[in-house]
C-alpha positions in Angstrom: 110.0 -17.0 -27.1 106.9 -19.0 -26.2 106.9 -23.0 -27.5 104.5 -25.6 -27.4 105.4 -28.7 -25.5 107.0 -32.0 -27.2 106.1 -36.0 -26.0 109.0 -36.7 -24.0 110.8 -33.8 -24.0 113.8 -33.9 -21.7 115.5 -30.7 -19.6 118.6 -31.1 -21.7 115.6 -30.1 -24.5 114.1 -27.1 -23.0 117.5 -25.6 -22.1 118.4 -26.1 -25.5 115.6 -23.6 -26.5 117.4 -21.1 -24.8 121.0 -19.1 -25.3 122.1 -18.9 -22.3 125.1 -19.6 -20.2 125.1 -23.1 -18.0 125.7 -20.7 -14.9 122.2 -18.4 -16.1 119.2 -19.0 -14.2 115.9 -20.4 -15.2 112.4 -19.9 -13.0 109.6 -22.5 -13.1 106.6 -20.6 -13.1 103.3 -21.8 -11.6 100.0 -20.3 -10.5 96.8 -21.7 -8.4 94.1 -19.4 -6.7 91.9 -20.4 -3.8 88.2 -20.4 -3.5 85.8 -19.4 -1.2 84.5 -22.8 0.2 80.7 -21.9 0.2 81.2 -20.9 -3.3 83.6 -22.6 -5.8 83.8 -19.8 -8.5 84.4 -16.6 -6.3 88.2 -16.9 -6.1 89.9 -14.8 -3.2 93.4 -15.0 -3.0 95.7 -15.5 -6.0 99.1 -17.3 -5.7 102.0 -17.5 -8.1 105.1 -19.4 -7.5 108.3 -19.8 -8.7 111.4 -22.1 -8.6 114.8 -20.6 -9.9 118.0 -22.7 -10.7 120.6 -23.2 -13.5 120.9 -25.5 -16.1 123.3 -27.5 -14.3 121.0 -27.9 -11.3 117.6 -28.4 -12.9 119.4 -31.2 -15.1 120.4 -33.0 -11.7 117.3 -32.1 -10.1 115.3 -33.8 -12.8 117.0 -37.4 -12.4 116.4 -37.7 -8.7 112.9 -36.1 -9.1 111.9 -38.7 -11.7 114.0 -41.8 -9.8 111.5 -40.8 -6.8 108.7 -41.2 -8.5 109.1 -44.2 -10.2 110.1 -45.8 -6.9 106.7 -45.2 -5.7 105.1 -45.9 -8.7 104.1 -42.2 -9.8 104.2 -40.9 -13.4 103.8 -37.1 -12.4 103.6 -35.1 -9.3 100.3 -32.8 -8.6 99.4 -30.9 -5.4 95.9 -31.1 -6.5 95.9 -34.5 -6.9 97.9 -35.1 -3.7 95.9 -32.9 -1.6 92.4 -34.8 -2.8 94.3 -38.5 -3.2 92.7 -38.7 -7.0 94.3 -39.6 -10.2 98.3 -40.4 -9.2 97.5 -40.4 -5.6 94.3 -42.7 -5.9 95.5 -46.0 -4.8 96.0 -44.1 -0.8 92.2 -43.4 -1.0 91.4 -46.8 -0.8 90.6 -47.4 2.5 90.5 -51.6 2.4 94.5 -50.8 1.6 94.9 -47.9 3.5 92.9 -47.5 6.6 92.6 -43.9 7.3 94.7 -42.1 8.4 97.1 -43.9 6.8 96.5 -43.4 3.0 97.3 -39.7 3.8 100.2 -40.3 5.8 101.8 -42.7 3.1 101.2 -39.9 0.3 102.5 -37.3 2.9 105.3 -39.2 2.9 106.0 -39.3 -0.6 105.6 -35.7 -1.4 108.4 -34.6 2.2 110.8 -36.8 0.1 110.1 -34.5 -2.8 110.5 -31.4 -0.8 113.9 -33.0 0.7 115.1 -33.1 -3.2 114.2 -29.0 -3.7 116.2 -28.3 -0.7 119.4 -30.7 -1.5 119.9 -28.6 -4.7 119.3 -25.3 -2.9 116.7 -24.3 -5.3 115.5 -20.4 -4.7 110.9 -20.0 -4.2 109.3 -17.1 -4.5 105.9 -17.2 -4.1 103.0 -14.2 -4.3 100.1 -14.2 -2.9 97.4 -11.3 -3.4 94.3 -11.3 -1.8 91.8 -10.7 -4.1 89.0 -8.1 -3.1 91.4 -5.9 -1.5 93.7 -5.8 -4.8 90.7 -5.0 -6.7 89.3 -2.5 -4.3 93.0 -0.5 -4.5 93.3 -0.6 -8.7 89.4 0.6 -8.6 89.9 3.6 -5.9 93.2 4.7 -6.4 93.2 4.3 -10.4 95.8 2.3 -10.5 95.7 0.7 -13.6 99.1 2.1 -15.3 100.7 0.6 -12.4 99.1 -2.5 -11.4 97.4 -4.5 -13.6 94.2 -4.8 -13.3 94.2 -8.7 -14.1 95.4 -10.2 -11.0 96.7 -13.4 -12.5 99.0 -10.8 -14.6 99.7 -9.1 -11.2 100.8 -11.9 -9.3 102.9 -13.5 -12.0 104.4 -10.4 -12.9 105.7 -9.9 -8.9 107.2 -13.3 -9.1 108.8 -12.8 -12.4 110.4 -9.0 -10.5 111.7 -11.1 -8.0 113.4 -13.6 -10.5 114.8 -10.9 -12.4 116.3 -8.7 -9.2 117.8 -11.9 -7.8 119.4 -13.1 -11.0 121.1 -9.2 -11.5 121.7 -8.1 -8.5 122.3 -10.8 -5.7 122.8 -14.4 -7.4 126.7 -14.8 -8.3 127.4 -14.2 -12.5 129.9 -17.3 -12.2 132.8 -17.1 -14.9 130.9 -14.7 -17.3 131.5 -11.3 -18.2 127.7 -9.8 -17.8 124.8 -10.1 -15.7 123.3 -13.0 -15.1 119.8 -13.8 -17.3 117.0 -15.9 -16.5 114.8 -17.2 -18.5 111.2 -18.3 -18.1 109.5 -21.9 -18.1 105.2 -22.7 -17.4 103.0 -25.0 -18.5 101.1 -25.5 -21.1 97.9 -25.2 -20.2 94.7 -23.2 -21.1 96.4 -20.4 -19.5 99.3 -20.2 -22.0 98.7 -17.4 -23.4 97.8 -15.7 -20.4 101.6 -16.6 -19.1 102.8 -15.2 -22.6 100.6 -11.6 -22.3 101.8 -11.5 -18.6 105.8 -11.5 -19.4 105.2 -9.0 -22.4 103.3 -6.7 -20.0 105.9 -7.2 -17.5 108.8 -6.6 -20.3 106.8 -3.4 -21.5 106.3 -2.0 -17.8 109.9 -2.8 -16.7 112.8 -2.1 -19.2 115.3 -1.8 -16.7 114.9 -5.5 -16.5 115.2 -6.2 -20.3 119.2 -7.5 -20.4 118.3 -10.0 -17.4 115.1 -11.6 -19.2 116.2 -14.4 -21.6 112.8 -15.2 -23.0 110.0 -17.8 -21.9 108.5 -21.1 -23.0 105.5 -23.5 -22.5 106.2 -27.4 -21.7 103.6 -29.8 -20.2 104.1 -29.5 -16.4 103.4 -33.6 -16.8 106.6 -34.3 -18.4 108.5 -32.1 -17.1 109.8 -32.7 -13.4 111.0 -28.7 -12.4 107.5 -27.4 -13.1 106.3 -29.9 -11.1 108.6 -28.5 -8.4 107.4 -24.7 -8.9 103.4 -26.2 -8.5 104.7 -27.5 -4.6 105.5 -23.7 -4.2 102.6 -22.6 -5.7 100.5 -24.9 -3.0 102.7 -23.5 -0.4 101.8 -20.3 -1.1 98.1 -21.4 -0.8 98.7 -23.2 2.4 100.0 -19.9 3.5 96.6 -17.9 1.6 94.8 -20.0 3.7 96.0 -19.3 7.2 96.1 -16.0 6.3 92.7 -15.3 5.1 91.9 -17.6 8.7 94.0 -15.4 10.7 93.8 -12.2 9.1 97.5 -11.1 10.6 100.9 -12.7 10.2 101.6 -16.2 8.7 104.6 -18.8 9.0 106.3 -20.6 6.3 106.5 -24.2 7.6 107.7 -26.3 4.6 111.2 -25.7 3.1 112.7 -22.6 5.2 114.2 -19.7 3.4 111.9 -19.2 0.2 111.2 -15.6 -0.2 107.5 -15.0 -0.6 105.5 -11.4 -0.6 
């Protein structure tokens, strides 16, 4: 089920698209990439995240969330805009106000108290990150292409999407109903829509085993909608982790919000 997003839409809305139990799950997805620094359009390492949690939770999650950010006088939460202190984050780039490094300690500040509201409702990240010219170099060797898909913004939202679906079968608890649990999909609405959209049928043609856990996916405006700004922050995890690794070239640590599964 793919629909477009609606001016003020609330969660009670979006869940409303959806029939599912108030004890079924529903993942936030998000993507970002990250660049080669000596040249903006060679991407190298593709991140998807995710950020899974029931109706109940997401609804609770959303009034803090947006309480948050009107006490500090944000509309909407971006890591792009935090990280380069533009657009909602602008006013910590003045340095008259804010003397450095102050501007970026005061937005820092801001976006821990966010992270402290992901991890008071115990929300569950997944996050994959796929290094670019070695995924291409393995579907182009090995033929691969049945398998993996050879788009790797399919690729990496397709693992997270796996993950979502094997947690809310086999290891989250069904609650009071009488089936497995389902969750259902939510991204935003962006020029890469329909990319989301070709990404879940491919994943639903490649993996019917998964079909009676998937309850369908939608498209909101990541602006309006507080949970999908939650699932960017794991996205920009997964970067911050992208980053190290590509750095390091061996093992990474998470150091934000302990326990998220990533791969």
């Amino acid at each position: 089920m793919v629909c477009a997003s609606q001016p003020g839409i609330t969660w009670a809305d979006v869940s409303s698209i959806f029939d599912l139990a108030p004890d079924d799950y529903f993942a936030m997805l998000y993507r970002t990439y990250i660049d080669d620094s000596a040249d903006q359009r060679q991407e190298f390492v593709m991140v998807a995240g995710a950020l899974m949690g029931t109706d109940k939770q997401w609804g609770e999650f959303s009034r803090k969330w947006k309480m948050c950010l009107r006490r500090h006088g944000l509309e909407y939460f971006r890591s792009s805009e935090y990280n380069s202190l533009t657009k909602q984050f602008e006013r910590f780039h003045d340095e008259k106000t804010y003397p450095k490094p102050t501007g970026r300690d005061a937005a820092r500040a801001i976006r821990d108290e966010l992270d402290a509201i992901i991890k008071k409702f115990k929300l569950l990240g997944i996050a994959s990150v796929i290094p670019l010219p070695m995924y291409r170099q393995i579907v182009e060797e090995y033929r691969l292409t049945e398998k993996l898909d050879p788009d790797p913004f399919s690729a990496a939202m397709q693992n997270v999407m796996q993950e979502c679906a094997l947690l809310a079968r086999d290891q989250l608890l069904r609650g009071k109903k009488d089936r497995e649990n389902i969750v259902a999909f939510v991204c935003d609405d962006s020029d890469n829509a329909a990319k989301y959209a070709a990404a879940y049928a491919g994943f639903k043609f490649k993996n019917v085993r998964f079909n009676d856990a998937l309850g369908g996916m939608t498209h909101q405006d990541d602006k309006k909608l507080p949970p999908l700004q939650a699932a960017d922050m794991v996205a920009s995890i997964g970067k911050e982790m992208g980053f190290e690794y590509l750095k390091s070239g061996g093992q990474v640590e998470l150091r934000r919000l302990h326990g998220w599964r990533l791969n």
